[in-house]
C-alpha atoms as a printed R data frame, in Angstrom:
    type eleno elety resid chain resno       x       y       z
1   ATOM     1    CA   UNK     A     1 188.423 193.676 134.284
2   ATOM     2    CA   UNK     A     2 190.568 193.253 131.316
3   ATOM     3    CA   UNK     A     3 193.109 190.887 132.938
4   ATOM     4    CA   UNK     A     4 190.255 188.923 134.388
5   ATOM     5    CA   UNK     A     5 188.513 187.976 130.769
6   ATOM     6    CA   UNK     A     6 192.015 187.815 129.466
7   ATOM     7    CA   UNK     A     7 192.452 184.769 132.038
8   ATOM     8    CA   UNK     A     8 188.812 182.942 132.328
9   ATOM     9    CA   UNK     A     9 189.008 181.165 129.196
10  ATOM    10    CA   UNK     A    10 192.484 179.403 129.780
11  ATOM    11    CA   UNK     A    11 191.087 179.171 133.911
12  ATOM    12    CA   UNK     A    12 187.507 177.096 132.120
13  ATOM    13    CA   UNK     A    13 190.174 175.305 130.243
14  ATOM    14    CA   UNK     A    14 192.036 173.965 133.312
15  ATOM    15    CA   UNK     A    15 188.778 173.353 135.395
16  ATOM    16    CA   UNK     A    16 187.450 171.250 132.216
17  ATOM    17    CA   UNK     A    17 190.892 169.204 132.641
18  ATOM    18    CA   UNK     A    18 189.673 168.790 136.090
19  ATOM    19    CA   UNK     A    19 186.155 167.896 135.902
20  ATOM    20    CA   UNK     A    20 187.609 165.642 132.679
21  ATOM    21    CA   UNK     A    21 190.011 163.620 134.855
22  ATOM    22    CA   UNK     A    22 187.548 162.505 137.598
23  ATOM    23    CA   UNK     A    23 184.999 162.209 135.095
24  ATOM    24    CA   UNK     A    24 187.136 159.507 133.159
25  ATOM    25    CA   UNK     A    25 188.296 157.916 136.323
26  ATOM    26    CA   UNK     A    26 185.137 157.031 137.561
27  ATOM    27    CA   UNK     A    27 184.194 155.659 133.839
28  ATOM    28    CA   UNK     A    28 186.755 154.226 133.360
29  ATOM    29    CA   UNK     A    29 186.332 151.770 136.896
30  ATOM    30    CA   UNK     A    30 182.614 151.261 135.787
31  ATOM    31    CA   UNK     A    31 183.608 150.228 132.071
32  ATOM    32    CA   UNK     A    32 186.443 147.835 133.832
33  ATOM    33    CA   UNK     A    33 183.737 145.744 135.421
34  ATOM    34    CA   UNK     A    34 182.043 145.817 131.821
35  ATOM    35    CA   UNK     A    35 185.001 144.177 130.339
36  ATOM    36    CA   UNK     A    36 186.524 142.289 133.032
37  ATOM    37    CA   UNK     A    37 186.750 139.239 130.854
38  ATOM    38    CA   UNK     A    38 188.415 141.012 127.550
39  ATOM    39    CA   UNK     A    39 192.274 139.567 127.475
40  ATOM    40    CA   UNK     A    40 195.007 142.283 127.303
41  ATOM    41    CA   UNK     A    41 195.698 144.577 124.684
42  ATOM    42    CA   UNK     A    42 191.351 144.129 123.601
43  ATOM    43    CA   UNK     A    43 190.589 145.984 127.056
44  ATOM    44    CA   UNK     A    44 192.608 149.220 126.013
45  ATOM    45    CA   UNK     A    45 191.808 149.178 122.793
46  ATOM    46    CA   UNK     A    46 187.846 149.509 123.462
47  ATOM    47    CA   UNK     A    47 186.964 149.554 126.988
48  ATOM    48    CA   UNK     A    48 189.676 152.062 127.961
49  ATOM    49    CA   UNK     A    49 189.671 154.138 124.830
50  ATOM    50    CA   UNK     A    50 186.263 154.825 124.147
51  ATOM    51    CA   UNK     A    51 185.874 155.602 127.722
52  ATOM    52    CA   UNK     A    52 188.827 158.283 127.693
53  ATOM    53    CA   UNK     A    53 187.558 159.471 123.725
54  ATOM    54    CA   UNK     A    54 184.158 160.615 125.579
55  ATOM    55    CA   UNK     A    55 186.012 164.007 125.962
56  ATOM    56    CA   UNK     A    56 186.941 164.677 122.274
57  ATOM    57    CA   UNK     A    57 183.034 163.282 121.231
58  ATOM    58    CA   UNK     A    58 180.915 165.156 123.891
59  ATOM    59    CA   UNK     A    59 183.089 168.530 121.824
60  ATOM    60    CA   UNK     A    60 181.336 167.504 118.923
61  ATOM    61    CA   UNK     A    61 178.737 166.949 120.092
62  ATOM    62    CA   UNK     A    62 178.498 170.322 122.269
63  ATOM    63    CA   UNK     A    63 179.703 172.726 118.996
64  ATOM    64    CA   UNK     A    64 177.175 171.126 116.896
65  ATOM    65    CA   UNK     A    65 173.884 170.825 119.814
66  ATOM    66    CA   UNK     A    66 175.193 172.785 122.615
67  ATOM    67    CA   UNK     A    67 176.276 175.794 120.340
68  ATOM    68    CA   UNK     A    68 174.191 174.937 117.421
69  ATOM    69    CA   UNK     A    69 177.048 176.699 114.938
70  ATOM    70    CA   UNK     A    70 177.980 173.914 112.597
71  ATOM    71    CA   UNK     A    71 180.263 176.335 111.521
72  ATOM    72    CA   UNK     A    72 182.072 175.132 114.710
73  ATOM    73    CA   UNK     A    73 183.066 171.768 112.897
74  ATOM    74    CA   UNK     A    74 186.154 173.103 112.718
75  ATOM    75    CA   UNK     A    75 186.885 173.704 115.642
76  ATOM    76    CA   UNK     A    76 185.958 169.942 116.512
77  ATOM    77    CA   UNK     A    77 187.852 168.986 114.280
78  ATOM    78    CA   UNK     A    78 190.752 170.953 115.614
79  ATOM    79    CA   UNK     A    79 190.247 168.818 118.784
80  ATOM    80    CA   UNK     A    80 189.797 166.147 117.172
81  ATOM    81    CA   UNK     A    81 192.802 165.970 114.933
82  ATOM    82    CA   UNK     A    82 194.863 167.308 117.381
83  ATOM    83    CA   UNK     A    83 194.106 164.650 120.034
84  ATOM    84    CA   UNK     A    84 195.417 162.170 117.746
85  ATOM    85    CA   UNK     A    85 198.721 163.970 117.297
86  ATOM    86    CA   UNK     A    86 198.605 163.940 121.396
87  ATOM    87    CA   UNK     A    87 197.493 160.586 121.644
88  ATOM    88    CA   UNK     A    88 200.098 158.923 119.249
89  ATOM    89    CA   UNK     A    89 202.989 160.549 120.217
90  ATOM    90    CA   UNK     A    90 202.784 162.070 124.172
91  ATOM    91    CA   UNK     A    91 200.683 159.320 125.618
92  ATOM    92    CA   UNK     A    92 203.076 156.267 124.496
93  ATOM    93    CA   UNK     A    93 206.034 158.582 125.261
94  ATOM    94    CA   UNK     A    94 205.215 158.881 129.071
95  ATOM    95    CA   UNK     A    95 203.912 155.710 129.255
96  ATOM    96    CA   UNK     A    96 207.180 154.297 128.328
97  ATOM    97    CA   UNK     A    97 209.284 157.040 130.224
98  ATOM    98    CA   UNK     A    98 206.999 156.039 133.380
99  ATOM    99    CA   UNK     A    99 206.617 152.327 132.862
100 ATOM   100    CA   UNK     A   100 207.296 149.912 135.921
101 ATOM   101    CA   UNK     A   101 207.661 146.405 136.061
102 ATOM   102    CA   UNK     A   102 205.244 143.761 138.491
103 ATOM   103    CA   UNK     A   103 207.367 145.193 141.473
104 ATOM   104    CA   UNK     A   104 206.777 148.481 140.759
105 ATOM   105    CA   UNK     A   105 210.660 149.311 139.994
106 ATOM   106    CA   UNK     A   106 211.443 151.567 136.949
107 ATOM   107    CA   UNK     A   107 212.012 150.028 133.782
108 ATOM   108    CA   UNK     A   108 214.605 151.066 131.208
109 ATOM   109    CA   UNK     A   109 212.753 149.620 128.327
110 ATOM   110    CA   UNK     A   110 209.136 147.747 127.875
111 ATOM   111    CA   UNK     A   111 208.403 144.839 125.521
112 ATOM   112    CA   UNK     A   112 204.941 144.590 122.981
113 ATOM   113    CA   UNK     A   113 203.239 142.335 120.819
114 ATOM   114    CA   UNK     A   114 203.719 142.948 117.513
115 ATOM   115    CA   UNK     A   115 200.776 141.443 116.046
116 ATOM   116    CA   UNK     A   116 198.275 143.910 118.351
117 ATOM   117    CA   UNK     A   117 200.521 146.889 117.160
118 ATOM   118    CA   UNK     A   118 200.059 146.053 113.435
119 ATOM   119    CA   UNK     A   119 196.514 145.708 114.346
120 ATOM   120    CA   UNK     A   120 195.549 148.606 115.812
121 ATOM   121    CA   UNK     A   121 198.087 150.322 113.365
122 ATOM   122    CA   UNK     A   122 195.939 149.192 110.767
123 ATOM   123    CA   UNK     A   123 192.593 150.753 111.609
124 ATOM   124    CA   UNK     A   124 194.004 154.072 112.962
125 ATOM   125    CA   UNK     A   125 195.953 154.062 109.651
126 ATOM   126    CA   UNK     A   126 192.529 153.250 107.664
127 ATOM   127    CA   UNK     A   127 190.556 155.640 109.633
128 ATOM   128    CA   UNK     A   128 192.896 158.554 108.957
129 ATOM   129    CA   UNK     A   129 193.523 158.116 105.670
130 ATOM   130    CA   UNK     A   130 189.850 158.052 105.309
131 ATOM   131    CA   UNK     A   131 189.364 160.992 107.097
132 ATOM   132    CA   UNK     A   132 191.774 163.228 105.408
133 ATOM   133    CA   UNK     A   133 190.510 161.731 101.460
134 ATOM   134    CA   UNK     A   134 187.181 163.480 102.645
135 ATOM   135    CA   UNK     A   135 188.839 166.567 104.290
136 ATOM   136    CA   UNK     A   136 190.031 167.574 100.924
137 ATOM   137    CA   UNK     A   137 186.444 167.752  99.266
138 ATOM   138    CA   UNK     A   138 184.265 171.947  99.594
139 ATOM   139    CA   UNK     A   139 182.265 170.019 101.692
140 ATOM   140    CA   UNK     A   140 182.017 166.771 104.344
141 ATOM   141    CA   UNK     A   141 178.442 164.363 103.221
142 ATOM   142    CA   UNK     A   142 176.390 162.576 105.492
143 ATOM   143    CA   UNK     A   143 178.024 159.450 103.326
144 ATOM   144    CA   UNK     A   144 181.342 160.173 104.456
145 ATOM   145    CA   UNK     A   145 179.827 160.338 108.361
146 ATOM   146    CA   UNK     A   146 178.490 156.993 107.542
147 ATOM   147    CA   UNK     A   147 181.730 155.697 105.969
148 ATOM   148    CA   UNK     A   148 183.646 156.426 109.577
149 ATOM   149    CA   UNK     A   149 181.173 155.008 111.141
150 ATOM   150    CA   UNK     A   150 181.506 151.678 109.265
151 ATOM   151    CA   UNK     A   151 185.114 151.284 109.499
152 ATOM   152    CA   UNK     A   152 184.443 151.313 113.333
153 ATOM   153    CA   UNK     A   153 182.228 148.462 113.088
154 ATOM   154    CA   UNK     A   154 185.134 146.492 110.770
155 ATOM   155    CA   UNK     A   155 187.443 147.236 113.704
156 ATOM   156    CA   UNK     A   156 184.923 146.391 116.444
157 ATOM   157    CA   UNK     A   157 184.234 143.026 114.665
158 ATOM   158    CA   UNK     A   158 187.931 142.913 114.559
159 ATOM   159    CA   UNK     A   159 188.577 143.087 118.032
160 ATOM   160    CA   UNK     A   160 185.641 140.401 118.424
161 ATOM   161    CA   UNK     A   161 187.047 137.823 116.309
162 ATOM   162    CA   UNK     A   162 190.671 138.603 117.748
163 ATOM   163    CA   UNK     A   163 189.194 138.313 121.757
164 ATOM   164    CA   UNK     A   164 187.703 134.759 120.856
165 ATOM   165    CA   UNK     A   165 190.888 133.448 119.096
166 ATOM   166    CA   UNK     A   166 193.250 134.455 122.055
167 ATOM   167    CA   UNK     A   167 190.324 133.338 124.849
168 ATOM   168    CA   UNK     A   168 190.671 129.324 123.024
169 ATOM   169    CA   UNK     A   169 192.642 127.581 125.823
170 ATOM   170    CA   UNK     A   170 193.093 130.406 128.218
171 ATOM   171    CA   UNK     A   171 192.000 130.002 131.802
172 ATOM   172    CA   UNK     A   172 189.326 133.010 132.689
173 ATOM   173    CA   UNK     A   173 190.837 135.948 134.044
174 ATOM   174    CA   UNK     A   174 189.403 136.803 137.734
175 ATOM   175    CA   UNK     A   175 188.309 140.429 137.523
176 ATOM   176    CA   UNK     A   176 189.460 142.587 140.955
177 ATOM   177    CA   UNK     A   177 187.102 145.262 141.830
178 ATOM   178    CA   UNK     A   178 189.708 148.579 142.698
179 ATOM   179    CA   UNK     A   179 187.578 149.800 145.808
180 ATOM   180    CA   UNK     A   180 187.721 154.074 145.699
181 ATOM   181    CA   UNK     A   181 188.422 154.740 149.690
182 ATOM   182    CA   UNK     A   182 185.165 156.789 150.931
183 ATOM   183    CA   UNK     A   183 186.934 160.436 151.025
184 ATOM   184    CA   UNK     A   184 183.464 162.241 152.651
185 ATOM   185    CA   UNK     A   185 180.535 162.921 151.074
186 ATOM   186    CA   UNK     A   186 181.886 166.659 149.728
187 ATOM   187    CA   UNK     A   187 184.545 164.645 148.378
188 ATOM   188    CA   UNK     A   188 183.191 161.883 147.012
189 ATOM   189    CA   UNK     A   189 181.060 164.233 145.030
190 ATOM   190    CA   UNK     A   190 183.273 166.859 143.844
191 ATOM   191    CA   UNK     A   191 185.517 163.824 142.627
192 ATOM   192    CA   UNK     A   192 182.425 161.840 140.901
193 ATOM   193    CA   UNK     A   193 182.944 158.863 143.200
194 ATOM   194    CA   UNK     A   194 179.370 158.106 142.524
195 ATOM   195    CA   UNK     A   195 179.547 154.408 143.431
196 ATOM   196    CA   UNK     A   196 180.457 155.263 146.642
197 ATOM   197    CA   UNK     A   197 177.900 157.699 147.004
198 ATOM   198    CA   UNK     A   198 174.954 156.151 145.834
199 ATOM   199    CA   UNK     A   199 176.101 152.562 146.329
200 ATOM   200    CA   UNK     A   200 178.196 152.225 149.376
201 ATOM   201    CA   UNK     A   201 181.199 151.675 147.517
202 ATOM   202    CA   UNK     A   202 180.031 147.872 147.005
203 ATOM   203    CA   UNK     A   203 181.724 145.588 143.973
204 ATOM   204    CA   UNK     A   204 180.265 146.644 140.683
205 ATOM   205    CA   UNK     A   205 177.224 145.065 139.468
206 ATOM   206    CA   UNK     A   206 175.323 145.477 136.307
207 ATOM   207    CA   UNK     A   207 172.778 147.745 137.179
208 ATOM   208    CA   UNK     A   208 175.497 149.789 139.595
209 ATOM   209    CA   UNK     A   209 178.067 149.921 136.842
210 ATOM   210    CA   UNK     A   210 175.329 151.684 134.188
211 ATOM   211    CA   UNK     A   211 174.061 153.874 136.542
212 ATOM   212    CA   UNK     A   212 177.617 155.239 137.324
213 ATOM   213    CA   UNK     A   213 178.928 155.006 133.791
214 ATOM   214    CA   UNK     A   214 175.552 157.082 132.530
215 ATOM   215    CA   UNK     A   215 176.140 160.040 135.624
216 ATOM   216    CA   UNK     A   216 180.024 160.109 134.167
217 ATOM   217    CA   UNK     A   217 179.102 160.524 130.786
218 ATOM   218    CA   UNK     A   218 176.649 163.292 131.828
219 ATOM   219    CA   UNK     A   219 179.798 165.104 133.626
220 ATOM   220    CA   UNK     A   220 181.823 164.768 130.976
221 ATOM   221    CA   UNK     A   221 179.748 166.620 128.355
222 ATOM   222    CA   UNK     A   222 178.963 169.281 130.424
223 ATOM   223    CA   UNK     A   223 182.666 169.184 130.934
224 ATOM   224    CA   UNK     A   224 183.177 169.299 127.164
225 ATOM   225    CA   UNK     A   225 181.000 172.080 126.421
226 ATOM   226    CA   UNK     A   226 182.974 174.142 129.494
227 ATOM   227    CA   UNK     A   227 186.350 173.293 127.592
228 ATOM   228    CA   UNK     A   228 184.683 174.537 124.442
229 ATOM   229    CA   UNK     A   229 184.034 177.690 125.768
230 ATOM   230    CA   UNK     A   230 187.792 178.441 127.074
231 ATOM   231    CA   UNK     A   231 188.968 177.323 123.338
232 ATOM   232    CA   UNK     A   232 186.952 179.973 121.802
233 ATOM   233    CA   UNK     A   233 187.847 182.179 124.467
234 ATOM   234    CA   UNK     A   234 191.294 182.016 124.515
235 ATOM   235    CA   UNK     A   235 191.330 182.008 120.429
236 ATOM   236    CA   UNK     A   236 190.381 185.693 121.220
237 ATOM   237    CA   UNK     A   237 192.651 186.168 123.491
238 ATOM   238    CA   UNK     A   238 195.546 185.125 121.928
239 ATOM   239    CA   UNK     A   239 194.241 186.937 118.226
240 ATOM   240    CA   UNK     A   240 194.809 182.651 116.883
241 ATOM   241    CA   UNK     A   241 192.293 180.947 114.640
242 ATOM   242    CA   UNK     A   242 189.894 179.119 116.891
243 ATOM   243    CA   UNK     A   243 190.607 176.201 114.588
244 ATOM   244    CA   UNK     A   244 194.133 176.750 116.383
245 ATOM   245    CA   UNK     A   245 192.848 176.988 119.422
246 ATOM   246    CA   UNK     A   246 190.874 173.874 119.205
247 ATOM   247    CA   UNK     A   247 194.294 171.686 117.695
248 ATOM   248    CA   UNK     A   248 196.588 173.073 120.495
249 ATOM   249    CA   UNK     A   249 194.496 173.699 123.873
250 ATOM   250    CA   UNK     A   250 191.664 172.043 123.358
251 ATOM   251    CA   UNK     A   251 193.104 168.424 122.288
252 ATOM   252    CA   UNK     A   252 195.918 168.529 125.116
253 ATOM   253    CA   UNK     A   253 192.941 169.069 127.505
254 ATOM   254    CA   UNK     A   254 190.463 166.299 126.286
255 ATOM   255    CA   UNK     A   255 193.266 163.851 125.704
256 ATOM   256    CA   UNK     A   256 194.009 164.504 129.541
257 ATOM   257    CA   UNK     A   257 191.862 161.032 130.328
258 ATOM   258    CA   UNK     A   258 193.759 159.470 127.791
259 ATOM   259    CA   UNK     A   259 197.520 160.222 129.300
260 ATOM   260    CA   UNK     A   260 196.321 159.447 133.036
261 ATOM   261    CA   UNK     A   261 194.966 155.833 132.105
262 ATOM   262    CA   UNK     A   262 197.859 154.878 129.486
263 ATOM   263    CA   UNK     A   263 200.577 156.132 132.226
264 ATOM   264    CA   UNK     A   264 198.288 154.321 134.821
265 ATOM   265    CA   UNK     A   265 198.778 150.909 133.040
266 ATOM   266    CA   UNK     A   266 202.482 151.261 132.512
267 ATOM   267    CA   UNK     A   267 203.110 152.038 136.302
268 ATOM   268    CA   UNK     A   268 201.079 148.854 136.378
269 ATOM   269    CA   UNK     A   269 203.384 147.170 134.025
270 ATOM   270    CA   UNK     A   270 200.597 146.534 131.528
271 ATOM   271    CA   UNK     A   271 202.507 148.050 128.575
272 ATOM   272    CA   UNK     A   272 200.091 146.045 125.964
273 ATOM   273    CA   UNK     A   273 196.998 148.455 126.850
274 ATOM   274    CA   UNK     A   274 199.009 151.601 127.826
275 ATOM   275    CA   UNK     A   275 199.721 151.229 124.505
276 ATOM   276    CA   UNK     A   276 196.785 150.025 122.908
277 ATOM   277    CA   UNK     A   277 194.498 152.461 124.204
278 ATOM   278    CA   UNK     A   278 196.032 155.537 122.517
279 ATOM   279    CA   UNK     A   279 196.145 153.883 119.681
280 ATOM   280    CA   UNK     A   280 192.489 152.551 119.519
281 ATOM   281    CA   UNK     A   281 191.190 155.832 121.135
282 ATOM   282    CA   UNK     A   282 192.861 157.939 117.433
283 ATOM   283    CA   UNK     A   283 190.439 155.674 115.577
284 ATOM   284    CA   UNK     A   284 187.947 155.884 117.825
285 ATOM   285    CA   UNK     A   285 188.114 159.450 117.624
286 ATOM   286    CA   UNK     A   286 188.710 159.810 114.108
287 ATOM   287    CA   UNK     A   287 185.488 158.185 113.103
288 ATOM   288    CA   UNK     A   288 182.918 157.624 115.963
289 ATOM   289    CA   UNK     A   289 183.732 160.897 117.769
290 ATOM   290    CA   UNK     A   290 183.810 162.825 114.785
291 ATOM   291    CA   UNK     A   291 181.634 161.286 112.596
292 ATOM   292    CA   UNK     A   292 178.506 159.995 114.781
293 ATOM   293    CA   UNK     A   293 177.323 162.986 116.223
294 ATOM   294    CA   UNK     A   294 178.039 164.639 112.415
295 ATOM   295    CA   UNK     A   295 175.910 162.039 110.891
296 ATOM   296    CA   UNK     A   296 173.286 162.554 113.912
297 ATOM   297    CA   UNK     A   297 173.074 166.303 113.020
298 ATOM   298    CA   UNK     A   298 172.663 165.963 109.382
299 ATOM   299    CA   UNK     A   299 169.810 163.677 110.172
300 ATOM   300    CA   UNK     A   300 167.791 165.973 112.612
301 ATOM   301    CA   UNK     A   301 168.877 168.937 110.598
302 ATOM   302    CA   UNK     A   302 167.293 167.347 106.843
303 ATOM   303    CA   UNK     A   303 170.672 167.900 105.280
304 ATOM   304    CA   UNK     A   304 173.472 165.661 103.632
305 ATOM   305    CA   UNK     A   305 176.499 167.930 104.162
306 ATOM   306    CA   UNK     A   306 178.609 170.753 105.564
307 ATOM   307    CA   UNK     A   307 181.041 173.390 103.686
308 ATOM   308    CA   UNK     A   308 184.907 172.753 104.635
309 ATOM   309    CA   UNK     A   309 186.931 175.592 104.187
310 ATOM   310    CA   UNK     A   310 189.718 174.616 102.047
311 ATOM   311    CA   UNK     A   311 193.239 176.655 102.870
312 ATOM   312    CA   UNK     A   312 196.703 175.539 103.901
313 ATOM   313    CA   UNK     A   313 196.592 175.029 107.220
314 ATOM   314    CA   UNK     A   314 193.478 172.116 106.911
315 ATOM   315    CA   UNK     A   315 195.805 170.721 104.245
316 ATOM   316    CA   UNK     A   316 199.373 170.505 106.416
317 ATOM   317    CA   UNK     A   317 196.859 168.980 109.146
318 ATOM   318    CA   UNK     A   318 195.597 166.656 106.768
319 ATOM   319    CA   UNK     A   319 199.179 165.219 106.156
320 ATOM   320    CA   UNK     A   320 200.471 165.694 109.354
321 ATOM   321    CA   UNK     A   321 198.073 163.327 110.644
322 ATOM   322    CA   UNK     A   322 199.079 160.533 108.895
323 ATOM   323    CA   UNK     A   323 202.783 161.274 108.570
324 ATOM   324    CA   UNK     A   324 202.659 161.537 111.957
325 ATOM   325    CA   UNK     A   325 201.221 158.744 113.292
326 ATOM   326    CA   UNK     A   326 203.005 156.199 110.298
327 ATOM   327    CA   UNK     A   327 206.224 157.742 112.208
328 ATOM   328    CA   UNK     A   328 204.708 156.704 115.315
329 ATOM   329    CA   UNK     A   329 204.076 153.160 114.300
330 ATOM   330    CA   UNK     A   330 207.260 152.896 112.658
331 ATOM   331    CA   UNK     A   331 209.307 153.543 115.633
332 ATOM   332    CA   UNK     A   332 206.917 151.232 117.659
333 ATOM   333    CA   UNK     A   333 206.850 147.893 115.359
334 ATOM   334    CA   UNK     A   334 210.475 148.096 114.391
335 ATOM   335    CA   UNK     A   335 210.929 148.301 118.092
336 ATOM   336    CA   UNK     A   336 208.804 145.887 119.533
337 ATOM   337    CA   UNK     A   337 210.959 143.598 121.431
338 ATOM   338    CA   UNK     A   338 212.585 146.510 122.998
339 ATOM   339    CA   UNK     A   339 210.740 149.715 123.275
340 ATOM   340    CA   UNK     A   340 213.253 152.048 124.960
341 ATOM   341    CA   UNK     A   341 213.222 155.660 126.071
342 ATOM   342    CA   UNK     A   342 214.867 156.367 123.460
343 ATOM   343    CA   UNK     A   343 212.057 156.063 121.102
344 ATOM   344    CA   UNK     A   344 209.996 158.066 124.195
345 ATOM   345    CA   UNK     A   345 211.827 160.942 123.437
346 ATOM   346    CA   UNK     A   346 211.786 160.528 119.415
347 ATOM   347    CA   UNK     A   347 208.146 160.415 119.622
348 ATOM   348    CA   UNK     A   348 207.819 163.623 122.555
349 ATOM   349    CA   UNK     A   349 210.293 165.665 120.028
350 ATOM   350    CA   UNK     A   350 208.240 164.880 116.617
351 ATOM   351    CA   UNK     A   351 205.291 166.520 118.754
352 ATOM   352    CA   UNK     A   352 206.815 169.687 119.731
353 ATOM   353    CA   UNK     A   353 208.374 170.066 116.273
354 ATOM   354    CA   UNK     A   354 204.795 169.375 114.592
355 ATOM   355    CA   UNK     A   355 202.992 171.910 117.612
356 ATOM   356    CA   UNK     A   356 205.830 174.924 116.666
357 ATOM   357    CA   UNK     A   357 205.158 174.287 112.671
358 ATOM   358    CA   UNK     A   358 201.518 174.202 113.143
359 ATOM   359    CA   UNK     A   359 202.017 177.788 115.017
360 ATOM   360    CA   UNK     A   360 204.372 178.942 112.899
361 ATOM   361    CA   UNK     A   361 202.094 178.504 109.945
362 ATOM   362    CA   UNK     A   362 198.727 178.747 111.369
363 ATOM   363    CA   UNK     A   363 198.762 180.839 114.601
């Protein structure tokens, strides 16, 4: 009996990185038909990564609602954070080990724009710093929710006024509708291939592509709240912080959407949103995912703020953030023209040197 609760949390981990996977695939075809006509680089960075941030939100959202602890903000915050170190250094890393060019043959090294990088360097930057100014305060206000929030909207309005400059003079882009093969009714539902099930697999239209995006989203909170459970679990198990458990397990596990999409558009030789998307999805999760369902709680609730305990280990993951993911951009933007592997494995060994100092000092 022993063994078998010792196991079940990290087993409700890997069946949330599962249910996470299709969950996000099936989104993320849906929310392609919704922005079919954004040009390359805008798709990943909103499209693509607020689709795959759903996981890291619907946490929030489940330790807040689902659990009703608030004092579980921390271990949201654990995801997260943690996601973001993920995002910004594993995701690009793979994408640029696995890139392939229009043929499909291996590449040794992919090219970027440098004026998307800066931009979407910016607002992640902004976000972050943002986010660990108010980490450092006893406690986190409704104000500072709404402050996250905001810069959002600056970086949606952003992306806005960036889509219409590079749309002047471009021909429209023809959007291709990726048909899902029909794998069987069991199949097609145990792999959320709900357009095929409820709409005979037909090209996307605007009523089809809400209904399937709204039955995705419902699959990925309950999917959240699953993975929530195994990182409480296995904090137990393992005698860690769940705070810990939340940075290590449970970010790797909702930022599982994120690596299969990024990878998917390198192998597609569309390095602009494999990069993009991790990128866009840290501030997205950094300030919507964090801070929306915070600032919907503190309105239900009648209150304007929640205690942060203050200690050494929210501090290093305060800094780390940012130190981390100015490295990251760094070794990007002064690489632009030629992003080899490598940088890849620069960015895959700041990780595992940031994962074995958070242990060391936290765990």
């Amino acid at each position: 009996m022993n063994t078998i609760e010792n196991v079940w949390p990290f087993l409700l981990i890997i069946f949330s990185c599962y249910l996470l996977k299709y969950a996000c695939d099936t989104f993320e075809q849906a929310a392609s038909y919704l922005g079919r006509n954004f040009p390359p680089g805008v798709k990943g960075a909103t499209v693509n990564a607020v689709g795959s941030s759903m996981p890291e939100m619907c946490v929030v959202i489940a330790c807040l609602f689902w659990f009703n602890d608030p004092s579980l903000v921390m271990v949201a915050l654990g995801v997260t954070a943690g996601s973001a170190i993920f995002n910004g250094c594993v995701i690009p890393a793979l994408s640029i080990i696995m890139a392939k060019d229009e043929d499909g043959s291996a590449v040794k090294s992919i090219k970027l724009t440098k004026r998307v990088l800066i931009r979407d360097v910016f607002w992640v930057l902004t976000a972050e710093i943002a986010l660990i100014i108010f980490l450092g305060f006893n406690h986190f206000t409704l104000w500072m929710a709404v402050v996250l929030n905001v810069i959002y909207v600056f970086y949606a309005v952003h992306l806005y006024i960036d889509s219409k400059r590079n749309r002047e003079g471009d021909d429209e882009d023809v959007y291709e509708y990726e048909e899902i093969d029909d794998r069987g009714v069991f199949l097609n539902l145990i792999t959320f291939n709900f357009n095929t099930l409820f709409f005979s697999n037909r090209p996307f239209t605007l009523v089809s592509s809400l209904v399937v995006l709204s039955l995705a989203i419902a699959v990925i909170s309950g999917s959240s709240s699953i993975l929530v459970e195994g990182v409480l679990g296995s904090a137990s198990v393992l005698g860690v912080p769940e705070f810990f458990a939340g940075l290590i397990f449970g970010s790797a596990a909702s930022s599982v959407p994120d690596l299969m999409l990024s990878v998917k558009d390198a192998r597609k030789g569309e390095y602009e949103d494999a990069v993009a998307n991790p990128l866009a999805s840290n501030t997205f999760d950094t300030t919507i995912a964090f801070a929306l369902p915070l600032l919907a709680w503190f309105l239900i609730n009648g209150v304007d703020s929640l205690p942060l305990l203050q200690d050494d280990s929210l501090t290093l993951l305060r800094w780390s953030i940012v130190g981390i993911t100015g490295g990251v951009a760094a070794s990007l933007i002064f690489n632009y023209k030629k992003v080899t592997r490598n940088v890849a494995y620069f960015l895959l060994a700041m990780f595992f040197v940031w994962a074995g100092v958070m242990y060391a000092l936290i765990g």
